[in-house]
C-alpha positions as CSV (number, residue, x, y, z in Angstrom):
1,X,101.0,53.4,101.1
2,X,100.2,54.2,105.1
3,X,98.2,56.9,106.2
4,X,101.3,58.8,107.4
5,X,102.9,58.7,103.9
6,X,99.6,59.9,102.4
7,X,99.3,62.8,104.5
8,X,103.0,63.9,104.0
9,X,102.9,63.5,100.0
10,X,99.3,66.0,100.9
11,X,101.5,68.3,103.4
12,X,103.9,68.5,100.4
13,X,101.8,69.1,98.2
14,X,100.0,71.6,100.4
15,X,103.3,73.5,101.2
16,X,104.2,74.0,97.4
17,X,100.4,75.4,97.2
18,X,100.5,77.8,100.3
19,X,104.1,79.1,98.5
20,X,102.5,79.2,95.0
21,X,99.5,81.1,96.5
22,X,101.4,83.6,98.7
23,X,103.3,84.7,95.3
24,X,100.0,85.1,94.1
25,X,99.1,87.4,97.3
26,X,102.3,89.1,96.0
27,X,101.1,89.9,92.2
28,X,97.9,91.2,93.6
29,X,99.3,93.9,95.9
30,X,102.2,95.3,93.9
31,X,99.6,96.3,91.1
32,X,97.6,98.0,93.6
33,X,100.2,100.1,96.0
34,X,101.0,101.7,92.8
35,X,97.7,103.1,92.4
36,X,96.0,103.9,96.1
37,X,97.0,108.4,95.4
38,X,93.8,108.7,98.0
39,X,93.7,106.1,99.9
40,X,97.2,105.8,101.8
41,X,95.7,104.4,104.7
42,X,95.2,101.0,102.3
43,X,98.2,101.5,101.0
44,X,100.0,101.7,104.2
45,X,98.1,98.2,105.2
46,X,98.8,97.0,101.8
47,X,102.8,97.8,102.1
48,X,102.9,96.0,105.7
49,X,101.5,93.0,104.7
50,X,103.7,92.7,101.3
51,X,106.8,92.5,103.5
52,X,104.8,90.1,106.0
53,X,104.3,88.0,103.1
54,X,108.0,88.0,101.4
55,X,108.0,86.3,105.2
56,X,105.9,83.7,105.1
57,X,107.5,82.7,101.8
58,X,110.3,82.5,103.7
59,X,108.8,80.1,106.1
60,X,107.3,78.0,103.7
61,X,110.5,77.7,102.2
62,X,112.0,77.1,105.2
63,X,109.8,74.5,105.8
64,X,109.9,73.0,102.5
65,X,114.2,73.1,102.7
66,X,113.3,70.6,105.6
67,X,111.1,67.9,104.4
68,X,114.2,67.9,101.2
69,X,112.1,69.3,99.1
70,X,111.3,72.8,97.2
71,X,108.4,75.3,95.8
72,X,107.0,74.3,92.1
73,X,108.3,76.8,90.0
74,X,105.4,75.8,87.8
75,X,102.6,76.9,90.6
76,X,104.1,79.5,91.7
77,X,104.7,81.5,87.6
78,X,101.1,80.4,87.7
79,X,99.2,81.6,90.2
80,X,101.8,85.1,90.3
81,X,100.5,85.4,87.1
82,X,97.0,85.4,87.7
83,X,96.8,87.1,90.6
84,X,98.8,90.3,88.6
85,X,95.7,89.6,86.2
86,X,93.1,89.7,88.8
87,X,94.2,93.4,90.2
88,X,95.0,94.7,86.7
89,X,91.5,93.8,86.0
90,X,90.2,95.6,88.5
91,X,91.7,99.2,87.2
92,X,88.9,99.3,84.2
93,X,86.3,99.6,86.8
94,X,84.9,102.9,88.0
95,X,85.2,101.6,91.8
96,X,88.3,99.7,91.4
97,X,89.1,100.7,95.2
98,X,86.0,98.8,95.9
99,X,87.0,95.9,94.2
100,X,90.2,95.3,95.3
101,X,89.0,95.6,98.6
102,X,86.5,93.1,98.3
103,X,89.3,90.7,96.4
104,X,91.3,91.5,98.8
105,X,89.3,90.1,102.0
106,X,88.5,87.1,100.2
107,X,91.9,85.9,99.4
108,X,92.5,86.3,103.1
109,X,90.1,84.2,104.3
110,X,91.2,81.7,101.4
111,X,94.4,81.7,103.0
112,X,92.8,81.4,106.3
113,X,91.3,78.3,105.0
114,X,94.3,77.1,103.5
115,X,96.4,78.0,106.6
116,X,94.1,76.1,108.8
117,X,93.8,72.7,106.8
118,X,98.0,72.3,105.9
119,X,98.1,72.8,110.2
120,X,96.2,70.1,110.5
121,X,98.0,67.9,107.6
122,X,101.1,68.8,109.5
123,X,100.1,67.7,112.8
124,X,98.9,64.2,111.0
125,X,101.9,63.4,109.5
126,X,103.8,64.3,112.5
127,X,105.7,67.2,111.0
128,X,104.7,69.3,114.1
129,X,108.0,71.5,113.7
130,X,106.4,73.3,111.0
131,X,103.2,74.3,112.8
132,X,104.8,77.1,114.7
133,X,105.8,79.0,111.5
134,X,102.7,77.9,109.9
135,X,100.9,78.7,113.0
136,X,102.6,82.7,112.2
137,X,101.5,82.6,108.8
138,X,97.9,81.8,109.4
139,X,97.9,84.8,112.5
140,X,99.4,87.6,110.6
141,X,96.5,86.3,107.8
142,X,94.1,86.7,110.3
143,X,94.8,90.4,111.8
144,X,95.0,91.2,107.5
145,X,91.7,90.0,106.9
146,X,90.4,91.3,110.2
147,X,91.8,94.6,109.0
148,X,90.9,94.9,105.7
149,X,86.9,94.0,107.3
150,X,87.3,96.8,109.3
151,X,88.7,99.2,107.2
152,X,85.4,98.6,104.4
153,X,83.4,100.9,105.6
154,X,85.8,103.7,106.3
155,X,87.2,102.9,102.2
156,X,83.4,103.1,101.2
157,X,82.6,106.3,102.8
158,X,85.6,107.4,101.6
159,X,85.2,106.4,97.9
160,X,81.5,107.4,98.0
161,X,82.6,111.2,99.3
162,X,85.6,111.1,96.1
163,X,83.2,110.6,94.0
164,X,80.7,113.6,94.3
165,X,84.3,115.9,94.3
166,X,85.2,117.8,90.7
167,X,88.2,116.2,88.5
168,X,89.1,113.4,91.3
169,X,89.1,110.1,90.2
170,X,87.3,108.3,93.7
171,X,89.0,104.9,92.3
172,X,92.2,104.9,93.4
């Protein structure tokens, strides 16, 4: 096997995972926009970057519908299932705003990451029409995490004032 065959079985590979975990982005907001009553400037944030994700699926998939190939069905039940798990998790605790948030920011930078490394697979196995719409996926991560960052200290503040208020739940 040559290097160039290596590195497209890995940008396969790769695209699957990027689709798998953007499904996952999926089951972690949807849990959350249902339950954000005081904080609709997350929610708001949260909604735009739901329909900028059913995007980038579509760009992976577009991607994938190139190289003859498709999403696992497998990885994608998977990690859609644990990421509904990770946010529903979150509602037991007292600052469950807090904790999404933190999650939140994390799994952008984690797709940052993972943005950032399939770019470079593509551009070694010379698949250099995908790295425009991957190039579009790893931006619009970018502004989110970027956005979520800044928006931590106003959520704090925010949750921290909720909480000293009579019968208001400062959580969500």
């Amino acid at each position: 096997m040559t290097t160039t065959q290596s590195a497209q079985e890995i940008f396969a590979d790769g695209l699957r995972n990027a689709h798998a975990m953007e499904k996952q982005a999926l089951s972690m907001i949807q849990p959350q926009l249902n339950r954000l009553e005081h904080y609709p400037e997350v929610s708001e944030m949260l909604e735009r970057h739901y329909r900028e994700t059913e995007v980038q699926i579509q760009r992976l998939d577009e991607i994938l519908a190139s190289m003859d190939t498709s999403a696992s069905a497998l990885k994608d039940l998977g990690l859609s299932i644990s990421g509904s798990m990770a946010a529903m998790g979150h509602t037991i605790a007292g600052d469950e705003i807090l904790k999404n948030s933190f999650a939140n920011f994390a799994f952008e930078n984690f797709e940052i990451a993972s943005y950032t490394s399939l770019i470079t697979v593509a551009e070694l196995c010379g698949a250099t029409s995908a790295v425009p719409l991957l190039q579009q996926n790893l931006e619009e991560e970018q502004r989110m995490a970027t956005m979520l960052q800044d928006s931590l200290p106003l959520i704090t503040r925010k949750f921290v004032s909720l909480s000293g208020s009579d019968n208001v739940r400062a959580d969500i």
